[in-house]
Backbone as a chain_set.jsonl record, in Angstrom:
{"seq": "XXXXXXXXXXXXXXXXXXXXXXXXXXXXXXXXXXXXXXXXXXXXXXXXXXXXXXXXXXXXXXXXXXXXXXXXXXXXXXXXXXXXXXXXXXXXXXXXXXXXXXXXXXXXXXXXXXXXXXXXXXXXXXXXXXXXXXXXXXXXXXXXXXXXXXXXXXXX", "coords": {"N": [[0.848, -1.164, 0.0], [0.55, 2.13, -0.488], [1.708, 5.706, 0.247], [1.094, 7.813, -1.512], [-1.363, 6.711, -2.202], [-3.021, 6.33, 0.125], [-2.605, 8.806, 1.483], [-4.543, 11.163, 0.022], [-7.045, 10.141, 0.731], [-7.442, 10.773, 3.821], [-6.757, 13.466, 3.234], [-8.955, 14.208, 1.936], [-11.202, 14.035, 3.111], [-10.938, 15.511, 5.72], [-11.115, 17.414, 4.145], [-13.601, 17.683, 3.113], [-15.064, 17.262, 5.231], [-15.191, 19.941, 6.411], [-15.846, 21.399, 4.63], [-18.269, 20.951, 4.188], [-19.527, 21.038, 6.486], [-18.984, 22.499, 8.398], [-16.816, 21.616, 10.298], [-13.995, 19.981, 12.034], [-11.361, 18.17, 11.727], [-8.935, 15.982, 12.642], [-6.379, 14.304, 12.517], [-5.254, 11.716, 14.732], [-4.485, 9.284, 15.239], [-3.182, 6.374, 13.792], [-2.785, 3.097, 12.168], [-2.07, -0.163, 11.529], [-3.51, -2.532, 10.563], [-4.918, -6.049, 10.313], [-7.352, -6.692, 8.981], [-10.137, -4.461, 7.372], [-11.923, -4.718, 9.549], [-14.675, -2.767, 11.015], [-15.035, -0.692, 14.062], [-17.298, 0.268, 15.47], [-20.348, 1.837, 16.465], [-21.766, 2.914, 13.852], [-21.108, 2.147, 9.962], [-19.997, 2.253, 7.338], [-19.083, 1.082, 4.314], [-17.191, 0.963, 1.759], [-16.35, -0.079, -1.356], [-13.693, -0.229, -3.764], [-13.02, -0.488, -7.249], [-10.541, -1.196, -9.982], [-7.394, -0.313, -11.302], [-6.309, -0.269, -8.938], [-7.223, -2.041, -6.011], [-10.282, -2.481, -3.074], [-11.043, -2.116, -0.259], [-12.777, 0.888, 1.353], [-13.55, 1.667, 5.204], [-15.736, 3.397, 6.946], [-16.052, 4.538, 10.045], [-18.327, 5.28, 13.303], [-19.017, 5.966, 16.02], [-22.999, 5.983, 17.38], [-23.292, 8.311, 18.613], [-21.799, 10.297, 17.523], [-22.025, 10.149, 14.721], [-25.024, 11.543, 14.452], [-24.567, 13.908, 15.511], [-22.935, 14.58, 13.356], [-24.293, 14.69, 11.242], [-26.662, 16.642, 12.225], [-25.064, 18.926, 12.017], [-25.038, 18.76, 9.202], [-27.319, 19.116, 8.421], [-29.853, 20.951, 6.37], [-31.467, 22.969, 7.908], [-31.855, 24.396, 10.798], [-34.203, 23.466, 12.213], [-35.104, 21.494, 11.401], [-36.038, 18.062, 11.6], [-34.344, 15.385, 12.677], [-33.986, 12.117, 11.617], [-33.414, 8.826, 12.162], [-32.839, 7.821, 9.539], [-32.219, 10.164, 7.959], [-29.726, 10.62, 9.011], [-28.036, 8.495, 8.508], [-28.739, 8.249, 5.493], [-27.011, 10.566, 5.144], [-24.496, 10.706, 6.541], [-23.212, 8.401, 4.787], [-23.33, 9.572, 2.608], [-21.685, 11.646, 2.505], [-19.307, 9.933, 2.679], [-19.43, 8.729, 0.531], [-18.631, 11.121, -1.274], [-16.435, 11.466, -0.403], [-13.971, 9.501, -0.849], [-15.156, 9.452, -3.414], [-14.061, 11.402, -4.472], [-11.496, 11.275, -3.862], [-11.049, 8.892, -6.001], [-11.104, 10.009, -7.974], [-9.06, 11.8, -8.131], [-6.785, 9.643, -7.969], [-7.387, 8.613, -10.202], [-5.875, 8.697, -13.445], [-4.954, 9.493, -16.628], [-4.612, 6.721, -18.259], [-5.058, 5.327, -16.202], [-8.209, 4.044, -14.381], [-10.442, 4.005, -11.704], [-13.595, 3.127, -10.208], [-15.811, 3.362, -7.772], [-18.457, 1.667, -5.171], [-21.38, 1.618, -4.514], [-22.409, 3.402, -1.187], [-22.546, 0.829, 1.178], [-24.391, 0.654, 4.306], [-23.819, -0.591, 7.378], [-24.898, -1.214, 10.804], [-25.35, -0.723, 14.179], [-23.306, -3.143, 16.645], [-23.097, -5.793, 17.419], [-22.305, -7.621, 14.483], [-21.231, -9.614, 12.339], [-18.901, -9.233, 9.518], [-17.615, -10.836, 6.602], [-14.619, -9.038, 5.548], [-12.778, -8.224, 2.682], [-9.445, -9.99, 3.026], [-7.176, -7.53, 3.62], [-4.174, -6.029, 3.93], [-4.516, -3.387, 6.334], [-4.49, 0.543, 6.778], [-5.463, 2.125, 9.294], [-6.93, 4.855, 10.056], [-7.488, 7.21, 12.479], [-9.434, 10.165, 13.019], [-10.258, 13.242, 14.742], [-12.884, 15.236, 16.118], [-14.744, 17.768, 17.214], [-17.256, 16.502, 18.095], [-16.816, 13.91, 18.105], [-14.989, 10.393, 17.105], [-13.76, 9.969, 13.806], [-13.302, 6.563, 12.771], [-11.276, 5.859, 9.954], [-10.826, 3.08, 7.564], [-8.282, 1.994, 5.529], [-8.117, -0.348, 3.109], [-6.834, -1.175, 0.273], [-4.996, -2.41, -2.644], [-2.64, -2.555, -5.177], [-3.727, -3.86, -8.922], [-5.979, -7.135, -9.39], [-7.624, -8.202, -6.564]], "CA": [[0.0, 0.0, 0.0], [1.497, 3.321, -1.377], [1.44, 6.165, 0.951], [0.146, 8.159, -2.36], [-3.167, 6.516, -2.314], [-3.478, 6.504, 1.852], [-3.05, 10.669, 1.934], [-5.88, 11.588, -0.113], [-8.479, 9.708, 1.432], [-7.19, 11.521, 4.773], [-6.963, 15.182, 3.41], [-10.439, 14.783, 1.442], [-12.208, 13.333, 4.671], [-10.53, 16.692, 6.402], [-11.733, 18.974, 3.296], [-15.056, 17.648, 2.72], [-16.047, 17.843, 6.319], [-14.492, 21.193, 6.801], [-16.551, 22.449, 3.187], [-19.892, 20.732, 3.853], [-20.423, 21.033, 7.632], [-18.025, 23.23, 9.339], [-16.126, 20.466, 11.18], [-12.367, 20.495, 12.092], [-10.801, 16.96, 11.764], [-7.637, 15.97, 13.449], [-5.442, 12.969, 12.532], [-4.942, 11.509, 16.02], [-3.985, 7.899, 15.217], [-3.053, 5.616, 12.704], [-2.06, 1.695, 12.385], [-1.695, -0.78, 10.634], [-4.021, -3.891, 11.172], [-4.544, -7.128, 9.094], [-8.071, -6.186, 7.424], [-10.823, -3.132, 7.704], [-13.311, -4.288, 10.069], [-14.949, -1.7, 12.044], [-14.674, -0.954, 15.58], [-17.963, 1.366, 15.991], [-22.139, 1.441, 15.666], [-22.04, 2.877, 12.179], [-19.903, 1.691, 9.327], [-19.954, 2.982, 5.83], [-18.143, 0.154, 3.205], [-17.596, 1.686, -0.351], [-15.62, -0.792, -2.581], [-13.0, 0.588, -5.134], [-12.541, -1.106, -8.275], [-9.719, -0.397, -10.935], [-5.574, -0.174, -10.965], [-6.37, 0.069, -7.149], [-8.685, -2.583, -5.56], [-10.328, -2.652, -2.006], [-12.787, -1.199, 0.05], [-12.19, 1.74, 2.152], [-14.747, 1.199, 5.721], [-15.709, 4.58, 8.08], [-16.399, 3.835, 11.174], [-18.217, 6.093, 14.147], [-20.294, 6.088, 17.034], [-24.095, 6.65, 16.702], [-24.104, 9.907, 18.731], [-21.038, 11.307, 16.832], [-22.904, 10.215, 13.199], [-25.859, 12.09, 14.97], [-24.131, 15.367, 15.849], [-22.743, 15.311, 12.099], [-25.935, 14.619, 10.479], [-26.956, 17.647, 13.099], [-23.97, 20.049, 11.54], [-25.035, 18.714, 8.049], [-28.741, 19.795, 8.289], [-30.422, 22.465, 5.737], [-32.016, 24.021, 8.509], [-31.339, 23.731, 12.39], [-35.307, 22.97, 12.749], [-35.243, 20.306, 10.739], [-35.723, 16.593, 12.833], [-32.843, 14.645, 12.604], [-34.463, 10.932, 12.019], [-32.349, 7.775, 11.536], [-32.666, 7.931, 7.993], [-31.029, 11.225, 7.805], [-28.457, 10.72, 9.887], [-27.487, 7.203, 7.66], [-27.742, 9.06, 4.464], [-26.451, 11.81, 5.457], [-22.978, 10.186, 6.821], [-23.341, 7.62, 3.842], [-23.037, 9.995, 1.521], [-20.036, 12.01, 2.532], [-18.441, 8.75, 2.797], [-19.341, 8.455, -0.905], [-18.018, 11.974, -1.691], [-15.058, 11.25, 0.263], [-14.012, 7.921, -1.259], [-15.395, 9.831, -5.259], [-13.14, 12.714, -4.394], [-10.187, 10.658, -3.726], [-10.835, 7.905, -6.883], [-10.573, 10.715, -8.784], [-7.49, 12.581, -7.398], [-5.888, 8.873, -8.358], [-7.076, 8.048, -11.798], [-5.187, 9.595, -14.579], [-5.131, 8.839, -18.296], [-4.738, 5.519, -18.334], [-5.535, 5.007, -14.791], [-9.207, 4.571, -14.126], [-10.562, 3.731, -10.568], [-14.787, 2.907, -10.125], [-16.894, 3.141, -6.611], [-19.64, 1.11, -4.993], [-22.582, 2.676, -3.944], [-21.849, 3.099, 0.422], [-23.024, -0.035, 2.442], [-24.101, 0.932, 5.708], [-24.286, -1.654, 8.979], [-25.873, -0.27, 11.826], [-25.212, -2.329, 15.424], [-22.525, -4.01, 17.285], [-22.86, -7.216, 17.29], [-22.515, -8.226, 13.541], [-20.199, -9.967, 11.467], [-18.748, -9.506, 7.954], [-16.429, -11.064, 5.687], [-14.309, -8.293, 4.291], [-11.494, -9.064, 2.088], [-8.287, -10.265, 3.774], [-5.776, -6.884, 2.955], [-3.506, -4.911, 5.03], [-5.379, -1.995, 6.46], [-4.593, 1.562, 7.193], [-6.302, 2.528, 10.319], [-6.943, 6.626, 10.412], [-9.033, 8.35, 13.267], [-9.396, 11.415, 13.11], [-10.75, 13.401, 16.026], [-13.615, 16.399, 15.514], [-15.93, 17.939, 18.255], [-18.289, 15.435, 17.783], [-15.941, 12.209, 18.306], [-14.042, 10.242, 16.46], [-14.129, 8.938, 13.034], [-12.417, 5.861, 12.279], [-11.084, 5.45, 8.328], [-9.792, 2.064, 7.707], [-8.246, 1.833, 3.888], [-7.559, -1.439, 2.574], [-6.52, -1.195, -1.228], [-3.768, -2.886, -2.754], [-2.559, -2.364, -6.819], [-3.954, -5.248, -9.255], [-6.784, -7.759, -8.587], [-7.485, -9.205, -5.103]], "C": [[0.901, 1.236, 0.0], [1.118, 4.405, -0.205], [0.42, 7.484, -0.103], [-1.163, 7.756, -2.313], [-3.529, 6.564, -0.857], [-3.987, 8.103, 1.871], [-4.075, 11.152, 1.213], [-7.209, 11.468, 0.3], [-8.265, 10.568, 2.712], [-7.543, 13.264, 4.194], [-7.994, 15.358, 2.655], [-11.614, 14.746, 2.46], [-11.912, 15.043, 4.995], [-11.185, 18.221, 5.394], [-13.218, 18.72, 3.436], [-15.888, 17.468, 4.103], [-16.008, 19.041, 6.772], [-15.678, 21.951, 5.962], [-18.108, 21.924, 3.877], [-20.458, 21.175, 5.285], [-19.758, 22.125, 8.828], [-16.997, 22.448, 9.981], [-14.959, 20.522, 10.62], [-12.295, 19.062, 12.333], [-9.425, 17.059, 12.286], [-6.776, 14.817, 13.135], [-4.946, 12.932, 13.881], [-4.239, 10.21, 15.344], [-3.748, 7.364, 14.106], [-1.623, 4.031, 12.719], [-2.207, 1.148, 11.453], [-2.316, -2.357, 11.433], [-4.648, -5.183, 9.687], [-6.272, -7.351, 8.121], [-8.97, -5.074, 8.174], [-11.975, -3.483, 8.436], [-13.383, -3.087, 11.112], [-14.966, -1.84, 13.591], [-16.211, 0.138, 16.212], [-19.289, 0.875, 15.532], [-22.157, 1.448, 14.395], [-21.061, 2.457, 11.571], [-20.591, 1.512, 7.903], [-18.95, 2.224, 4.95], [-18.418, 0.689, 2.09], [-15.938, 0.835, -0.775], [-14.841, 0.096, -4.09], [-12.355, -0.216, -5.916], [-11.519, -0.463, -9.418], [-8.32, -0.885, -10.988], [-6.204, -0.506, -9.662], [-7.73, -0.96, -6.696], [-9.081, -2.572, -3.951], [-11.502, -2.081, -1.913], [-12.004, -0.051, 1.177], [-14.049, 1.811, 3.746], [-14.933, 2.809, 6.417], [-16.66, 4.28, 8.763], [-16.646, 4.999, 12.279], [-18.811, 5.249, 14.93], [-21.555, 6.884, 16.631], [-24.314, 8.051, 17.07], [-22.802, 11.053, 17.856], [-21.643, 11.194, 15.612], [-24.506, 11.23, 13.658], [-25.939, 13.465, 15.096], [-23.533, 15.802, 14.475], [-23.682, 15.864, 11.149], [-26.527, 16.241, 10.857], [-26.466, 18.891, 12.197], [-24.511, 19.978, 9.919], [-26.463, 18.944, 7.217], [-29.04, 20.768, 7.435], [-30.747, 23.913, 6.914], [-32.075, 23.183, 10.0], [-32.892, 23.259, 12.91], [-35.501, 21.699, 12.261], [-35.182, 19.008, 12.272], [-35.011, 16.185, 11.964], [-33.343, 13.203, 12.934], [-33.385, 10.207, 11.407], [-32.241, 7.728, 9.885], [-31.943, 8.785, 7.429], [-29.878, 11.426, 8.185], [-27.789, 9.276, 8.733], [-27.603, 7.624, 6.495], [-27.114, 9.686, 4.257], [-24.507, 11.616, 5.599], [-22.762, 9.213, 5.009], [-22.715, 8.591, 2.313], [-22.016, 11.179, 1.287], [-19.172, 11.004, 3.074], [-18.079, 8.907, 0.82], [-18.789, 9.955, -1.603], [-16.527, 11.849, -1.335], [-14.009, 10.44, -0.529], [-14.129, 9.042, -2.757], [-14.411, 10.992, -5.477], [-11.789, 11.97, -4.633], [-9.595, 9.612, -5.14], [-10.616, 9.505, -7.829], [-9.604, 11.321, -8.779], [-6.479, 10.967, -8.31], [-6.043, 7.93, -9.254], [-6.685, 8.914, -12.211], [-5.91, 8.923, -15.714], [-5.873, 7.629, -18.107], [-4.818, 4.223, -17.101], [-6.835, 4.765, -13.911], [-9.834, 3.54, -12.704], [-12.442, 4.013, -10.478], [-14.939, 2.477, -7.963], [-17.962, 2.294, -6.672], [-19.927, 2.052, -4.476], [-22.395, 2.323, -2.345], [-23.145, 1.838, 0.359], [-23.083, 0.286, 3.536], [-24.935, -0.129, 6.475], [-23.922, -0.72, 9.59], [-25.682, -1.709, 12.703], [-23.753, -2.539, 15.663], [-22.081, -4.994, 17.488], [-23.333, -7.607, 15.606], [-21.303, -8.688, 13.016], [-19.974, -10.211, 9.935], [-17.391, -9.815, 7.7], [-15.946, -10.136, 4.899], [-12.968, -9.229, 3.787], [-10.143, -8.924, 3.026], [-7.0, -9.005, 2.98], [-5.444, -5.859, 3.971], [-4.324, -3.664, 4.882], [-4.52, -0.819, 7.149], [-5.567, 2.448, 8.219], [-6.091, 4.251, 10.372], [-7.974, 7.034, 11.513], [-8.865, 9.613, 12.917], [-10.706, 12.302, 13.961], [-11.744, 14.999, 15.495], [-14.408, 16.438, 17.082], [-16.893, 17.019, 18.918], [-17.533, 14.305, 18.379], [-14.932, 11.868, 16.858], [-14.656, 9.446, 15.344], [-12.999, 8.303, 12.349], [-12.266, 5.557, 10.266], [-10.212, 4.315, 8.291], [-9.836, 1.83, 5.452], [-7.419, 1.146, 3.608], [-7.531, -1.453, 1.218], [-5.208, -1.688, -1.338], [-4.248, -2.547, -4.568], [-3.101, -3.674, -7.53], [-5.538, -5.487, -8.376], [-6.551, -8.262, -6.906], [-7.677, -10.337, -5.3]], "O": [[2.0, 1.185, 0.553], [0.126, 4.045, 0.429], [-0.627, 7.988, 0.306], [-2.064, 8.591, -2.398], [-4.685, 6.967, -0.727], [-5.1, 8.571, 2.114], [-4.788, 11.798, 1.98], [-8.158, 12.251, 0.283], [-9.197, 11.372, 2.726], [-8.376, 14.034, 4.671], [-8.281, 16.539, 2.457], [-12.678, 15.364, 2.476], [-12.703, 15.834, 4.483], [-11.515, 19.371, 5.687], [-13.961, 19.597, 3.878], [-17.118, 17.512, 4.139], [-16.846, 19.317, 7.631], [-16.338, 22.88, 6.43], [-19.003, 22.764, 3.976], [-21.605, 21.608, 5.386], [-20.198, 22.348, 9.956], [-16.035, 23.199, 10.147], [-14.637, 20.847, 9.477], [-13.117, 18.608, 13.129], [-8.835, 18.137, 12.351], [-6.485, 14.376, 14.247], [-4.289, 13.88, 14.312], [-3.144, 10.502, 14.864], [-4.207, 8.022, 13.173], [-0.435, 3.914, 13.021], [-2.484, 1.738, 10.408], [-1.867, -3.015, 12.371], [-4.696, -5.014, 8.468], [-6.417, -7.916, 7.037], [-8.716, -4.748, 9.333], [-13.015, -2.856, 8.232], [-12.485, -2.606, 11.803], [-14.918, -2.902, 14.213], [-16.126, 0.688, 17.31], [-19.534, 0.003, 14.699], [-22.434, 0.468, 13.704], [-20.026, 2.271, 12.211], [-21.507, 0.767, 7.558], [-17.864, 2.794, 4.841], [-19.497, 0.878, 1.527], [-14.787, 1.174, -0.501], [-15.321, 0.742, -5.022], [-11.281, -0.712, -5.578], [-11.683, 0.714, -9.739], [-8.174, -2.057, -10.643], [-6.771, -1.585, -9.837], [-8.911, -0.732, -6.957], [-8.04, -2.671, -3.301], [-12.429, -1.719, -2.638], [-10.888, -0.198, 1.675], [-15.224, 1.946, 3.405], [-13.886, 3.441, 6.272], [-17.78, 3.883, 8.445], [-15.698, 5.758, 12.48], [-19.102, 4.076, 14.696], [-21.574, 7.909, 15.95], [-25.022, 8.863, 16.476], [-22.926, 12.263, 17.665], [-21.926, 12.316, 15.191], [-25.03, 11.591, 12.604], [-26.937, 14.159, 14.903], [-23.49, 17.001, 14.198], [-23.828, 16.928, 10.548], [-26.814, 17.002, 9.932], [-27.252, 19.713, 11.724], [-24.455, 21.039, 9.298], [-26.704, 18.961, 6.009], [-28.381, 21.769, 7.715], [-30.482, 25.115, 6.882], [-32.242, 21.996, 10.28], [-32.911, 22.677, 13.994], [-36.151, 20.877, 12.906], [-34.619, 19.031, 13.367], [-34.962, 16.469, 10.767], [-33.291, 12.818, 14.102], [-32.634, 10.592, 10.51], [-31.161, 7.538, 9.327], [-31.121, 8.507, 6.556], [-29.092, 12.28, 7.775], [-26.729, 9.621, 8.209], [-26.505, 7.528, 5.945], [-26.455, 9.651, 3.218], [-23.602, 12.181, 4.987], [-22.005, 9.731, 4.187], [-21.961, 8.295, 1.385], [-21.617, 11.58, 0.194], [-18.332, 11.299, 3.924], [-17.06, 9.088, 0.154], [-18.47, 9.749, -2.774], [-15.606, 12.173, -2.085], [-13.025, 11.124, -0.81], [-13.033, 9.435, -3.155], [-14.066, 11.402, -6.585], [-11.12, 12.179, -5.645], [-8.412, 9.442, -5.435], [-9.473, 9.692, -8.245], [-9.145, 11.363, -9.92], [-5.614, 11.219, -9.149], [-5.422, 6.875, -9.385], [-6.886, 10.019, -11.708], [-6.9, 8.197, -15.803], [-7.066, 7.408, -17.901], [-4.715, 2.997, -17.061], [-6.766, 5.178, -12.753], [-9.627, 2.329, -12.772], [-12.732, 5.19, -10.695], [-14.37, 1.665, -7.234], [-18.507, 2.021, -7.742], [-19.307, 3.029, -4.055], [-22.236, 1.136, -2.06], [-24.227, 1.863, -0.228], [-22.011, 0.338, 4.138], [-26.114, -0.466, 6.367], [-23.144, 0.212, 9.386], [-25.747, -2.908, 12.43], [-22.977, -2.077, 14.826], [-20.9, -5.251, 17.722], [-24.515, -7.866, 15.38], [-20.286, -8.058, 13.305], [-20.562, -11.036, 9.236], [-16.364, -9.379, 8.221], [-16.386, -10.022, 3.755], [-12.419, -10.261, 4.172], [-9.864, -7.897, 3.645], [-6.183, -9.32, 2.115], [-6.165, -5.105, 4.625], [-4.706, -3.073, 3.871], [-3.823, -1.172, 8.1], [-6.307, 3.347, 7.822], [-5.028, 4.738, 10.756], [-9.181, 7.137, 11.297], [-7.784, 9.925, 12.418], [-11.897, 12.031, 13.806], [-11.305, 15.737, 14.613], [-14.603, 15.498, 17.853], [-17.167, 16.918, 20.114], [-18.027, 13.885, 19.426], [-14.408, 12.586, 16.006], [-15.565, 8.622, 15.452], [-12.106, 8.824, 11.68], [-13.161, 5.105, 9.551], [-9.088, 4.336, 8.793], [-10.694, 1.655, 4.587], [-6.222, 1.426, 3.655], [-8.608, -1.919, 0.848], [-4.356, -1.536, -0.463], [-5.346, -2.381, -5.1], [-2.991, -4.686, -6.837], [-6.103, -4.85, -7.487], [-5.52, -8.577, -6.311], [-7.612, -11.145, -4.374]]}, "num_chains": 1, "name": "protein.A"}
């Protein structure tokens, strides 16, 4: 795993919550564990096909996806129901993640998204693919959100 394809997913996460919601991100942590499951209630899987294969997972707590959803509101009267709060995160996952495949296709370089997967809960279990992961938190008002980005060059 290239440190080229790691830093964009980090400084688009940091732009595109900064541009859409006000929110200040922080790189606190980062490891290195042997694949991307999540460690939190929500968890946002978007699959990247291309040169570059994997999935990249984001991982919170429900009251920090709650307080973003909150920040990411039209209007502060608005209710804030589970549905909004899970598209809402869901889909600056998927900007996040569409920002970044594009930053690292070129020419003859072309890199395709899945549409986000989101599990909801604690107790579940999934088979992701077996590939060294990049663990990112990054720390905001709100809490923390975990980015775990497993891509490797080539098929898996």
């Amino acid at each position: 795993m290239k440190a080229e394809w790691i830093n964009p997913f980090i400084s688009n996460a940091i732009e595109v919550f900064e541009q859409m919601a006000n929110i200040k991100l922080e790189k606190t942590n980062l490891s290195l564990r042997e694949d991307p499951t999540p460690s939190n209630d929500i968890s946002i899987i978007v699959g990247i096909a291309g040169f570059i294969q994997g999935q990249v997972v984001y991982s919170l707590k429900d009251h920090t996806a709650q307080r973003i959803a909150q920040a990411l509101a039209p209007k502060s009267t608005m209710v804030i129901d589970n549905a909004f709060v899970e598209s809402s995160i869901a889909e600056v996952a998927n900007i996040i993640t569409g920002r970044t495949t594009i930053q690292l296709s070129g020419q003859d370089k072309i890199l395709h998204i899945t549409p986000p997967t989101i599990i909801i809960g604690k107790e579940y279990s999934i088979s992701f693919v077996r590939l060294k992961t990049i663990a990112v938190n990054l720390a905001s008002r709100f809490g923390t959100i975990e980015v775990n980005i497993a891509i490797k060059e080539g098929e898996i």
